[in-house]
DOMILO-554816 format. One record per residue (C-alpha): residue number from 1; residue in three letters; x, y, z. Coordinates in steps of 0.5 Angstrom, whole numbers, m for minus. Layout:
BEGIN
[node NUM, 'Ala', [X, Y, Z]] ...
% end
This chain:
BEGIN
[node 1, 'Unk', [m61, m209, 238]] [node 2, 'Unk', [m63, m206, 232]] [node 3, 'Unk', [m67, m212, 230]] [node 4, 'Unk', [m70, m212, 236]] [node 5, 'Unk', [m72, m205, 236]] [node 6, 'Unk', [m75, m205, 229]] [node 7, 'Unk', [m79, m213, 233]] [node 8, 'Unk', [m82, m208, 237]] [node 9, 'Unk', [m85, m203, 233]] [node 10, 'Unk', [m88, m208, 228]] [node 11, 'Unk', [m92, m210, 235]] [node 12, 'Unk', [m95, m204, 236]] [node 13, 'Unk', [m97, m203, 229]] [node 14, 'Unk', [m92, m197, 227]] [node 15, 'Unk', [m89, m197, 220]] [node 16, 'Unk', [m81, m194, 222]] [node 17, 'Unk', [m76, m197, 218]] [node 18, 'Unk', [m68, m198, 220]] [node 19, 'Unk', [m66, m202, 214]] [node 20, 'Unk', [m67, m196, 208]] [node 21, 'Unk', [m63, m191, 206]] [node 22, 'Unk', [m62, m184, 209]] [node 23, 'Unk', [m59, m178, 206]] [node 24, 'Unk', [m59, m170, 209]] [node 25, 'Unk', [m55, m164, 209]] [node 26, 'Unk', [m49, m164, 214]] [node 27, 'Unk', [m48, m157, 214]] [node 28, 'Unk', [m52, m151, 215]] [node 29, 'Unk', [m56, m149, 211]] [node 30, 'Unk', [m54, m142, 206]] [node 31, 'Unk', [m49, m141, 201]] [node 32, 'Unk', [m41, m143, 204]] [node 33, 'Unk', [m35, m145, 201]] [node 34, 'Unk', [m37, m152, 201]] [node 35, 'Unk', [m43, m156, 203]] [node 36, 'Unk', [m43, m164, 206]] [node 37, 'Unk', [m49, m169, 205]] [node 38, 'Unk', [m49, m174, 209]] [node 39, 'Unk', [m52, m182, 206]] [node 40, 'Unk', [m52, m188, 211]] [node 41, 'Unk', [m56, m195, 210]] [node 42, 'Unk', [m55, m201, 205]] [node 43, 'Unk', [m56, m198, 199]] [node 44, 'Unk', [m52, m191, 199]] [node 45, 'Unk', [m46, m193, 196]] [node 46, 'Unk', [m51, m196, 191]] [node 47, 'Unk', [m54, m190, 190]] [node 48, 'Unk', [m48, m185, 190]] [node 49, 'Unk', [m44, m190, 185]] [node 50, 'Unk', [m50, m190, 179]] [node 51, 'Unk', [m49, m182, 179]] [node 52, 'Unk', [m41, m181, 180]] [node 53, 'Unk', [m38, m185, 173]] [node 54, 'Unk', [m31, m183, 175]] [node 55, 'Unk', [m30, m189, 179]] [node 56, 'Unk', [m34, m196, 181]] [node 57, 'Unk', [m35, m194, 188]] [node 58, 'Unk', [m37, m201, 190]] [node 59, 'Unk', [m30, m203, 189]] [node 60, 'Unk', [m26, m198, 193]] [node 61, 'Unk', [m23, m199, 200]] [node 62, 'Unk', [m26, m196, 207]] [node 63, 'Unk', [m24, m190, 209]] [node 64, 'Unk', [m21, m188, 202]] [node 65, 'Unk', [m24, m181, 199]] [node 66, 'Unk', [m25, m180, 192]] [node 67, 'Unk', [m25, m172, 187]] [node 68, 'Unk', [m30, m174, 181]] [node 69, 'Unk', [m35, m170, 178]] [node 70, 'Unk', [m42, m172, 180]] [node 71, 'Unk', [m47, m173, 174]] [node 72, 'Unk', [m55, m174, 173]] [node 73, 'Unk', [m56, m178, 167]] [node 74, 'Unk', [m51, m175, 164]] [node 75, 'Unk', [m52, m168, 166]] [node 76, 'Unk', [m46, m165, 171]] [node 77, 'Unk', [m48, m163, 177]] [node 78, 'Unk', [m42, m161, 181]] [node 79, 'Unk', [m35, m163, 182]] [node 80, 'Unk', [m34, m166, 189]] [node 81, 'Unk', [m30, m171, 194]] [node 82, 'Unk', [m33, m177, 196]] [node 83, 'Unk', [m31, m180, 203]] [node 84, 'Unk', [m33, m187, 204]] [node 85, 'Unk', [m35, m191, 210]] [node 86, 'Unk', [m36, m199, 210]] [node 87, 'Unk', [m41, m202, 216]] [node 88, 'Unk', [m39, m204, 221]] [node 89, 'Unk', [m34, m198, 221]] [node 90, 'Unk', [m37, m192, 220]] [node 91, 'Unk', [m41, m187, 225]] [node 92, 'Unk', [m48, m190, 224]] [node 93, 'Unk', [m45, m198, 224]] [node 94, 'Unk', [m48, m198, 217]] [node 95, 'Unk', [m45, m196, 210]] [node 96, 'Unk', [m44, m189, 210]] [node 97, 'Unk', [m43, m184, 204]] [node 98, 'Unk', [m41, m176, 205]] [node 99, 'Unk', [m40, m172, 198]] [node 100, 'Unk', [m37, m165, 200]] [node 101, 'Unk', [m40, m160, 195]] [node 102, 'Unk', [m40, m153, 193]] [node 103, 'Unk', [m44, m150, 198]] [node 104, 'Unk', [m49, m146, 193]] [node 105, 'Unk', [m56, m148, 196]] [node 106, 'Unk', [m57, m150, 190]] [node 107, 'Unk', [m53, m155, 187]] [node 108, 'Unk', [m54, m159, 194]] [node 109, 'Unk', [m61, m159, 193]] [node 110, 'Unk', [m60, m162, 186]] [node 111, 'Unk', [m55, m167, 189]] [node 112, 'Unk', [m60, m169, 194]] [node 113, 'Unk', [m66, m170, 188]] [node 114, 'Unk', [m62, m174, 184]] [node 115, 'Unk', [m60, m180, 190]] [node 116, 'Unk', [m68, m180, 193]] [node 117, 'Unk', [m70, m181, 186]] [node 118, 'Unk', [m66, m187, 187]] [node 119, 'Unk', [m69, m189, 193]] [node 120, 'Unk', [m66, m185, 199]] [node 121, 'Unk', [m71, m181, 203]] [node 122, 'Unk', [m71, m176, 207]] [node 123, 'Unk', [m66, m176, 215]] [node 124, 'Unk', [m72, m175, 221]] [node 125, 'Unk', [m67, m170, 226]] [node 126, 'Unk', [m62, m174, 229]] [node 127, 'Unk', [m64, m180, 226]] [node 128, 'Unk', [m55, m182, 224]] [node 129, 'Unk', [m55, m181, 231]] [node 130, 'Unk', [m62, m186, 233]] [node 131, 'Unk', [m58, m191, 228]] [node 132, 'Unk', [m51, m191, 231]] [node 133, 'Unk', [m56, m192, 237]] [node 134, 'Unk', [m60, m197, 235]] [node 135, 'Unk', [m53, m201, 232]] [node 136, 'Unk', [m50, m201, 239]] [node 137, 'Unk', [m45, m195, 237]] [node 138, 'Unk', [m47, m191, 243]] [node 139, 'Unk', [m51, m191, 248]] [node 140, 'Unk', [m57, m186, 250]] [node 141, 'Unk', [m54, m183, 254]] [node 142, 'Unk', [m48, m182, 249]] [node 143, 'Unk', [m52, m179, 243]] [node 144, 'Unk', [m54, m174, 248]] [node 145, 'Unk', [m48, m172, 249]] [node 146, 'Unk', [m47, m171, 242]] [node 147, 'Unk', [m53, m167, 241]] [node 148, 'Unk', [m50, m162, 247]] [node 149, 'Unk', [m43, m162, 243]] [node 150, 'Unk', [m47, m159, 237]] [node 151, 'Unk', [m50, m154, 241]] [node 152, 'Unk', [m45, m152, 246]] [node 153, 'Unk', [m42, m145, 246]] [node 154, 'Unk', [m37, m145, 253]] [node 155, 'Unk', [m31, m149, 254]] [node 156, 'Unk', [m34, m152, 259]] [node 157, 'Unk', [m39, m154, 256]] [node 158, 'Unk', [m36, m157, 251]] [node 159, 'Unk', [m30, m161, 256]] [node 160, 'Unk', [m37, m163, 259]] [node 161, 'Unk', [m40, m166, 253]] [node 162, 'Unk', [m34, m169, 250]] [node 163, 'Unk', [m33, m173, 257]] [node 164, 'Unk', [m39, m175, 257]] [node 165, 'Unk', [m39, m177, 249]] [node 166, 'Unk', [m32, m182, 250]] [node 167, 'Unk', [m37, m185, 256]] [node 168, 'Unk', [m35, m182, 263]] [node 169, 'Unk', [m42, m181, 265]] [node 170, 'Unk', [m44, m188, 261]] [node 171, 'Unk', [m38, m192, 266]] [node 172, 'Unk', [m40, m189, 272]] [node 173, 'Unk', [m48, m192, 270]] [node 174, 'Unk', [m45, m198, 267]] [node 175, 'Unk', [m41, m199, 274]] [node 176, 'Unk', [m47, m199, 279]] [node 177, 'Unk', [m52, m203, 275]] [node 178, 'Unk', [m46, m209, 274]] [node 179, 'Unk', [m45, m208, 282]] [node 180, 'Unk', [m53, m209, 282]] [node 181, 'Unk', [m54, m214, 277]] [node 182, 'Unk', [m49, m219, 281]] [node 183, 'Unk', [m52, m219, 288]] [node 184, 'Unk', [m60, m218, 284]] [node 185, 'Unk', [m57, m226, 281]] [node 186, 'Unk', [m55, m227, 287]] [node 187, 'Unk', [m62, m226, 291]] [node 188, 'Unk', [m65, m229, 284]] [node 189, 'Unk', [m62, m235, 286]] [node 190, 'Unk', [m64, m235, 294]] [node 191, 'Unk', [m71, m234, 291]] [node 192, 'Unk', [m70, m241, 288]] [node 193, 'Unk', [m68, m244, 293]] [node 194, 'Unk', [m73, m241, 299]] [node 195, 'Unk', [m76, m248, 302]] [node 196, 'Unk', [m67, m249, 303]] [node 197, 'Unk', [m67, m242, 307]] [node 198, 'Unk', [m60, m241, 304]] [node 199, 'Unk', [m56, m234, 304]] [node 200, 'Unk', [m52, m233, 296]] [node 201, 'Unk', [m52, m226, 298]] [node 202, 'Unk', [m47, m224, 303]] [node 203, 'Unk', [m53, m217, 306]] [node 204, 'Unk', [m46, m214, 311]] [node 205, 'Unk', [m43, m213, 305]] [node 206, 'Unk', [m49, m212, 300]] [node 207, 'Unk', [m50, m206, 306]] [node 208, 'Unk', [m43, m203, 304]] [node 209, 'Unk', [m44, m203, 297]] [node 210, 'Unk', [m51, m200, 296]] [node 211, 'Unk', [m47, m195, 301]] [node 212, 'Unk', [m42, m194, 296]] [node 213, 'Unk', [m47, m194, 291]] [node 214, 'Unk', [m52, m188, 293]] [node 215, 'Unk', [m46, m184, 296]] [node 216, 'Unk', [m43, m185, 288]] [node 217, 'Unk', [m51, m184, 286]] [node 218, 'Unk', [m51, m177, 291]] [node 219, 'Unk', [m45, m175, 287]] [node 220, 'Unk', [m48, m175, 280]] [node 221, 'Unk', [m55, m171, 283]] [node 222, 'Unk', [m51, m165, 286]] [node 223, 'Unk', [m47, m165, 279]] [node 224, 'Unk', [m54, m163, 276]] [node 225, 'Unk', [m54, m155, 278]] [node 226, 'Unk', [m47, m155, 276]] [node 227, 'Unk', [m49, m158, 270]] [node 228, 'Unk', [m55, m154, 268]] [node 229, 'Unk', [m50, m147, 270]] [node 230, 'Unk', [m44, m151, 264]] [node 231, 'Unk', [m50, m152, 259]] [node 232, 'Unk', [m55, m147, 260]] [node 233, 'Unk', [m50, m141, 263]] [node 234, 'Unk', [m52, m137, 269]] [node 235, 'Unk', [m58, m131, 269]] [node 236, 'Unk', [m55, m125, 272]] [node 237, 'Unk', [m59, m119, 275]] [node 238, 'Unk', [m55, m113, 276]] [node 239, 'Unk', [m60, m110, 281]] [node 240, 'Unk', [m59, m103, 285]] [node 241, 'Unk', [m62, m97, 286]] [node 242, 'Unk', [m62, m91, 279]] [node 243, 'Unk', [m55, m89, 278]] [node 244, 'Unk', [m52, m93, 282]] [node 245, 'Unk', [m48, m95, 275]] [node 246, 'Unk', [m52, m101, 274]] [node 247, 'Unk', [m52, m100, 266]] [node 248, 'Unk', [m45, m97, 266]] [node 249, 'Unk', [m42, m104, 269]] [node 250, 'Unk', [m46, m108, 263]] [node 251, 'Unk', [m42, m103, 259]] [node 252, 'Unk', [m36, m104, 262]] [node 253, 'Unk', [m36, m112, 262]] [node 254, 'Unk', [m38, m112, 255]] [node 255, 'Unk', [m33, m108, 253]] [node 256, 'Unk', [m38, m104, 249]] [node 257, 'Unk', [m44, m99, 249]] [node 258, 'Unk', [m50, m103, 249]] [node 259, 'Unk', [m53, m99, 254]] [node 260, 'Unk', [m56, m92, 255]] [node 261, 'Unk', [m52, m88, 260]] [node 262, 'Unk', [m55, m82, 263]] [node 263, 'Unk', [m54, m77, 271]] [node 264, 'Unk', [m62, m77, 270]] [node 265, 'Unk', [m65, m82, 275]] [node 266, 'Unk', [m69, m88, 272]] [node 267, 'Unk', [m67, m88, 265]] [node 268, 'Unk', [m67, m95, 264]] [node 269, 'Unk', [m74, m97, 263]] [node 270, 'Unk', [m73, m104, 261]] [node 271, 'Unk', [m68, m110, 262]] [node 272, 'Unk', [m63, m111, 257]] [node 273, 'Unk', [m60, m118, 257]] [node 274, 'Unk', [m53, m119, 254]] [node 275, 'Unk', [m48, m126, 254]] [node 276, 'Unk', [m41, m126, 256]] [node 277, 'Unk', [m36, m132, 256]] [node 278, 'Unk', [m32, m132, 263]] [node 279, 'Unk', [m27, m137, 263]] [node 280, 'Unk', [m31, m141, 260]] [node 281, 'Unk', [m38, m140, 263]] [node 282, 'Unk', [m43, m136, 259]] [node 283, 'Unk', [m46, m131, 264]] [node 284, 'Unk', [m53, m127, 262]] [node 285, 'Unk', [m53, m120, 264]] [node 286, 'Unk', [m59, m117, 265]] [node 287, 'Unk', [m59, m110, 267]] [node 288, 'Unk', [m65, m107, 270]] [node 289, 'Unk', [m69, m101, 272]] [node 290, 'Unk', [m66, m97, 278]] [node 291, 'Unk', [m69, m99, 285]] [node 292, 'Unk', [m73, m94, 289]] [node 293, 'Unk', [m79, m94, 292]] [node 294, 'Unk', [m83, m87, 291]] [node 295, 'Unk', [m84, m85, 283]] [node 296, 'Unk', [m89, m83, 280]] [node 297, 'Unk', [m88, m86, 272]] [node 298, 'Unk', [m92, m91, 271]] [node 299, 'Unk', [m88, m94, 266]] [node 300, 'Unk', [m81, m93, 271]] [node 301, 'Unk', [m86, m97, 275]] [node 302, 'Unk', [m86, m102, 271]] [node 303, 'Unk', [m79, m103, 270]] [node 304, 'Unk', [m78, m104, 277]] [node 305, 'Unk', [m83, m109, 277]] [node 306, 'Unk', [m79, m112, 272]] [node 307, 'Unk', [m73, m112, 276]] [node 308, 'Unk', [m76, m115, 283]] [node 309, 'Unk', [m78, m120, 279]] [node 310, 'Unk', [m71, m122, 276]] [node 311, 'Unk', [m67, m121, 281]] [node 312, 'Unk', [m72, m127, 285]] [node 313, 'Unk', [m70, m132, 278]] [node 314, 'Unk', [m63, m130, 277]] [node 315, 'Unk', [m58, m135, 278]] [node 316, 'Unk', [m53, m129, 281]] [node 317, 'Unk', [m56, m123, 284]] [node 318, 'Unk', [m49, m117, 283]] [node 319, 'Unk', [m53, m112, 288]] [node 320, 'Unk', [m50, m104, 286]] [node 321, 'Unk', [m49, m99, 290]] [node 322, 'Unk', [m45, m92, 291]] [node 323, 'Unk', [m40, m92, 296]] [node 324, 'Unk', [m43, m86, 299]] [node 325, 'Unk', [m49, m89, 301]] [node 326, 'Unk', [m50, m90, 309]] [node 327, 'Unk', [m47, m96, 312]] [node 328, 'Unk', [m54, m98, 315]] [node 329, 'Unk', [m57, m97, 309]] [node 330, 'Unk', [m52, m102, 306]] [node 331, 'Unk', [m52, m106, 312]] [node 332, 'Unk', [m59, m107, 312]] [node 333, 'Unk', [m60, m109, 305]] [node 334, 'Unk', [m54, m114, 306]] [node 335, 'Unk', [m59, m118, 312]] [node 336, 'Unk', [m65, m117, 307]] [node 337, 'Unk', [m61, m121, 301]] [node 338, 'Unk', [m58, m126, 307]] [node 339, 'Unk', [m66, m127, 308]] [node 340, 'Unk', [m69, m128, 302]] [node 341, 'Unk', [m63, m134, 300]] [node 342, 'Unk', [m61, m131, 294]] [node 343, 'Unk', [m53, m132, 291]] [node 344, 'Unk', [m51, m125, 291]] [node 345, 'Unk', [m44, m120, 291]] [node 346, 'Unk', [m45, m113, 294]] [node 347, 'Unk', [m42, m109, 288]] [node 348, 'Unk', [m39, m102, 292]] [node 349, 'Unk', [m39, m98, 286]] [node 350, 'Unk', [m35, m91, 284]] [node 351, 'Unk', [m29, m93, 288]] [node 352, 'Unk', [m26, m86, 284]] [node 353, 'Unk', [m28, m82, 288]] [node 354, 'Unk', [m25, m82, 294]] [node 355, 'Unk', [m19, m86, 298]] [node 356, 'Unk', [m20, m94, 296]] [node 357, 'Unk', [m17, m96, 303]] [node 358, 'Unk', [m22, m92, 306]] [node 359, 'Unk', [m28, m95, 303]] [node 360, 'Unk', [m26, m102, 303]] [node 361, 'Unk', [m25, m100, 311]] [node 362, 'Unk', [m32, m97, 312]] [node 363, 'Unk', [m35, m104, 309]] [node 364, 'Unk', [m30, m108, 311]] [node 365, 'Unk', [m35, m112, 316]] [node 366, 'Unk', [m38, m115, 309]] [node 367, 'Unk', [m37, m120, 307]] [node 368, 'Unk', [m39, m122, 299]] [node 369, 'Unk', [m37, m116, 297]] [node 370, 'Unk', [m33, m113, 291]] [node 371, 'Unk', [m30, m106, 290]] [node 372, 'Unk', [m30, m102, 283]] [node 373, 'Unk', [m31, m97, 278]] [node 374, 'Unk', [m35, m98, 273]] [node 375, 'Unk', [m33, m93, 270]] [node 376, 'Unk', [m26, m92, 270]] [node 377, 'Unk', [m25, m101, 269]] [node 378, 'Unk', [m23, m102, 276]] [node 379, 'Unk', [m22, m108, 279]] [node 380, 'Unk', [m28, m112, 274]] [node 381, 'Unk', [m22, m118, 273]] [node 382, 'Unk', [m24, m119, 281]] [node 383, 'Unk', [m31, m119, 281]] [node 384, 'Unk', [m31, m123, 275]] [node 385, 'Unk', [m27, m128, 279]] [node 386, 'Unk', [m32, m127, 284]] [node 387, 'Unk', [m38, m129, 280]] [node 388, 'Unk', [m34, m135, 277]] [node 389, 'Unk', [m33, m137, 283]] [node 390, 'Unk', [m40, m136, 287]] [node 391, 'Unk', [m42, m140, 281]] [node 392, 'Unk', [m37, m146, 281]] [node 393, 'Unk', [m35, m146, 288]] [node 394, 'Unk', [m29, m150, 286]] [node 395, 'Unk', [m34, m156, 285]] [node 396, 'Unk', [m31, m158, 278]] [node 397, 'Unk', [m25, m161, 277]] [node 398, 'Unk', [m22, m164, 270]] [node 399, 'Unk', [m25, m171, 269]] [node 400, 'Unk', [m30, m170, 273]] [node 401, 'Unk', [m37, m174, 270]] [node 402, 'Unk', [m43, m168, 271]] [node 403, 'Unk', [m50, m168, 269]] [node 404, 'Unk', [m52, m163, 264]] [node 405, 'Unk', [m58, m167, 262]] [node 406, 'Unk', [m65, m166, 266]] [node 407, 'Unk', [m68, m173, 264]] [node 408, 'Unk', [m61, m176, 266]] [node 409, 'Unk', [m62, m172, 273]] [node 410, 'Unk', [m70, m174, 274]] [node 411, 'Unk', [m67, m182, 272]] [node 412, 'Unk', [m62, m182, 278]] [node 413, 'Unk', [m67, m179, 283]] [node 414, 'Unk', [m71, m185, 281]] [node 415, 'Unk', [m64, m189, 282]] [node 416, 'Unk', [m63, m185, 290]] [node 417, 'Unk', [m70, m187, 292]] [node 418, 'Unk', [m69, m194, 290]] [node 419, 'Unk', [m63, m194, 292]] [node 420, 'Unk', [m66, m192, 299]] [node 421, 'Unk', [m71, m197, 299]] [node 422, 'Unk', [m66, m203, 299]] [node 423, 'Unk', [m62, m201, 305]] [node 424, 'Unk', [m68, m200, 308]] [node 425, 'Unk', [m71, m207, 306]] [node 426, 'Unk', [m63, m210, 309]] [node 427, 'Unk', [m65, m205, 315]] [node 428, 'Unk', [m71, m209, 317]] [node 429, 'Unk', [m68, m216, 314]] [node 430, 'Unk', [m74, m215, 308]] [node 431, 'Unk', [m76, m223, 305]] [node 432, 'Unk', [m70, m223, 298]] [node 433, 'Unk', [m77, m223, 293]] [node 434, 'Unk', [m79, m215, 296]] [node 435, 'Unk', [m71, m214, 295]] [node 436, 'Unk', [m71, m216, 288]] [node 437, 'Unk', [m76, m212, 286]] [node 438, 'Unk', [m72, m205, 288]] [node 439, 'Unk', [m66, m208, 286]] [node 440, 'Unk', [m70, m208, 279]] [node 441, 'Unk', [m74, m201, 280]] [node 442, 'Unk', [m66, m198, 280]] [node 443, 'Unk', [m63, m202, 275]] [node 444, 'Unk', [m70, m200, 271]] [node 445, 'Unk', [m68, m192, 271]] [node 446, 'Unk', [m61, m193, 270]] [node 447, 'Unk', [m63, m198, 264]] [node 448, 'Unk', [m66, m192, 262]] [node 449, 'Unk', [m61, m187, 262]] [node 450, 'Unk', [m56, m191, 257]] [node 451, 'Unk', [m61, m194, 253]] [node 452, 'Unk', [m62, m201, 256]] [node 453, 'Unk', [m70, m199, 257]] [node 454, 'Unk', [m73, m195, 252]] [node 455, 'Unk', [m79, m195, 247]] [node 456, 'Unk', [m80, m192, 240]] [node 457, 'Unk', [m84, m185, 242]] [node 458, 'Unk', [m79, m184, 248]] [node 459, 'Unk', [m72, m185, 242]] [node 460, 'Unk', [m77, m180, 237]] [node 461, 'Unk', [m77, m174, 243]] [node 462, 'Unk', [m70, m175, 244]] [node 463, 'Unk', [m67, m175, 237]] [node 464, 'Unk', [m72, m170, 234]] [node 465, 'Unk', [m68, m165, 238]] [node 466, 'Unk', [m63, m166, 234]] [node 467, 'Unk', [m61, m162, 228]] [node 468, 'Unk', [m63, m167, 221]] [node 469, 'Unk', [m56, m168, 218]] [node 470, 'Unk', [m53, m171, 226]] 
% end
């Protein structure tokens, strides 16, 4: 794959190169108890061996570590572990070298110095990974989950991206373009011998696989939102009339004094925006100006503005208010938020100050409704249960493929929409040669999922969201 690739660019007058040697820091920037920098390419164990006396690198087996003192023309520079990686197994296919330093900025730079003044250069972002890509040791779609592993931040995103990266996602695509693949020969073939007006391709049991197909296909789709809520978290406006205990909830949730408390209405002006991880899923409080629709501050106007606009972006709206308000009111605003489509709890807040199962019976003709005291912690591993599940509603299961990738999500719409046209054409018994072409379209976008299809600018964009020792 890598020489067709490289072919390729040669074609169109680029100059990018596969067969040097790469070399990047591995490890954050910053001073640390160690630092690891990272070479691959035909020429790392070379470079490393002429700067490391201890021992003749050239000679030793793969997957074997060696402590020895790095020197630069005699100079030493640190005392280090090489870890070496012969191709063809090693994470980027080609021999890889690690050298786990000292973690002074310092001396790791004048480590990287010494190697490229004997021929490595500098790693592009992600250009490991695009190499492992390029070596067939992953696909597209593979490397991609390798850059949502690095920046993930919730269990679940985590879990995602592994499954993703051991080829959940890759196994599901490969199946339907195999399924494809065979009835497109198949109808290639009829293409053949079209003046013998002979079927290869059996169309009652092509219509029950692109059935199944498309149902898989759909399956994928609809895992996108649940996907972006895992990798990206999910947008919570905390919305409700002043003092309805907005800014006391965000405390309380938070388990900290992030936000000012105060009897006097109209005392959050801005919105505050905090995190918080909830069984796996990170939730981005916004806690916004009081709600009220007569106020003469300009600046407290402006607040609400904010928070109107907010609550209509949010993922999850948590609508505050004080059980003494008036069942109408409550009533009236429930059918309000029923009206605009927004994912939403009722939060009857303050339940202290009287007879919980007092108040729970004024609003029982509610649903999407939870009962606290912010201030006194009451009932919040309830509604954070509740927001997990308006969030989740029960749509992920342990081994399940999810789509966290936009580029993924567009790719399959692209496959649905193909998908669609085949049964279409089988539908209205279409010529095998109009056929072909949309079962070439579909296995077009699916080529372009994990890799199979791709050009030198769209694998730049890719990579060049990754992190430079990756």
């Amino acid at each position: 794959m890598q020489g067709d690739f490289y072919f390729w660019t040669l074609m169109q007058g680029k100059l990018t190169r596969w067969d040097d040697t790469i070399i990047a820091l591995a490890t954050p920037p910053g001073i640390g108890a160690i630092g690891v920098i990272r070479l691959s390419g035909n020429k790392a164990i070379e470079i490393v061996n002429d700067l490391f006396p201890s021992k003749d690198l050239g000679k030793q087996a793969s997957h074997t570590i060696h402590v020895g003192v790095i020197k630069d023309k005699e100079v030493a520079i640190d005392e280090v572990v090489i870890s070496i990686y012969k191709h063809p197994k090693s994470y980027t296919g080609e021999d890889v070298i690690e050298i786990s330093g000292h973690g002074s900025p310092f001396v790791l730079q004048q480590i990287i110095n010494a190697c490229t003044q004997r021929g490595a250069r500098l790693a592009k972002p992600g250009e490991f990974t695009q190499r492992a890509f390029l070596k067939g040791k992953l696909d597209l779609a593979q490397a991609e989950a390798v850059a949502d592993l690095i920046a993930s931040n919730t269990a679940a995103a985590q879990k995602a991206a592994l499954h993703n990266i051991r080829g959940g996602f890759s196994n599901k695509l490969k199946e339907l373009r195999e399924q494809l693949i065979k009835f497109s020969a198949l109808i290639e073939l009829e293409l053949d011998f079209s003046q013998e007006d002979v079927e290869f391709a059996d169309r009652k049991q092509f219509h029950q696989l692109i059935n199944e197909l498309n149902d898989l296909t759909n399956r994928l789709i609809n895992s996108f939102r649940l996907g972006n809520v895992i990798k990206n978290g999910v947008s919570v406006a905390i919305v409700g009339k002043p003092n309805a205990g907005k800014s006391t909830l965000l405390n309380a949730l938070l388990e900290e004094d992030r936000a000012i408390v105060s009897e006097i209405p109209g005392t959050t002006r801005d919105t505050i925006e905090e995190t918080i991880n909830i069984d796996g899923i990170l939730f981005r409080l916004i806690d916004t100006a009081g709600i009220r629709q007569h106020t003469n501050d300009i600046i407290e106007i402006m607040g609400v503005e904010k928070s109107l606009d907010k609550m209509k972006t949010a993922d999850l709206v948590l609508y505050l208010f004080d059980v003494d308000d008036e069942v109408k009111e409550v009533s009236n605003l429930y059918t309000e938020l029923k009206k605009r489509e927004l994912n939403f709890l009722l939060v009857a807040n303050k339940t202290d100050k009287y007879d919980e199962s007092v108040t729970r019976a004024k609003f029982s003709f509610l649903d999407n409704i939870v009962f606290i005291s912010a201030k006194e912690h009451t009932h919040l591993e309830v509604l954070k249960e509740r927001m997990v599940d308006k969030v989740l509603s029960g749509q992920v299961q342990a081994e399940d493929t999810i789509v966290t990738n936009a580029r993924h999500y567009h790719a399959l719409l692209e496959v649905a929409s193909s998908l669609a046209d085949i049964k279409k054409g089988l539908d209205e018994k279409l010529a095998g040669d109009l056929l072909a072409l949309d079962i070439r379209r579909g296995l077009h976008y699916l080529g372009e999922i994990t890799g199979q299809i791709t050009n030198e600018d769209q694998l730049d964009y890719i990579f060049s969201k990754f992190c430079i020792g990756k």
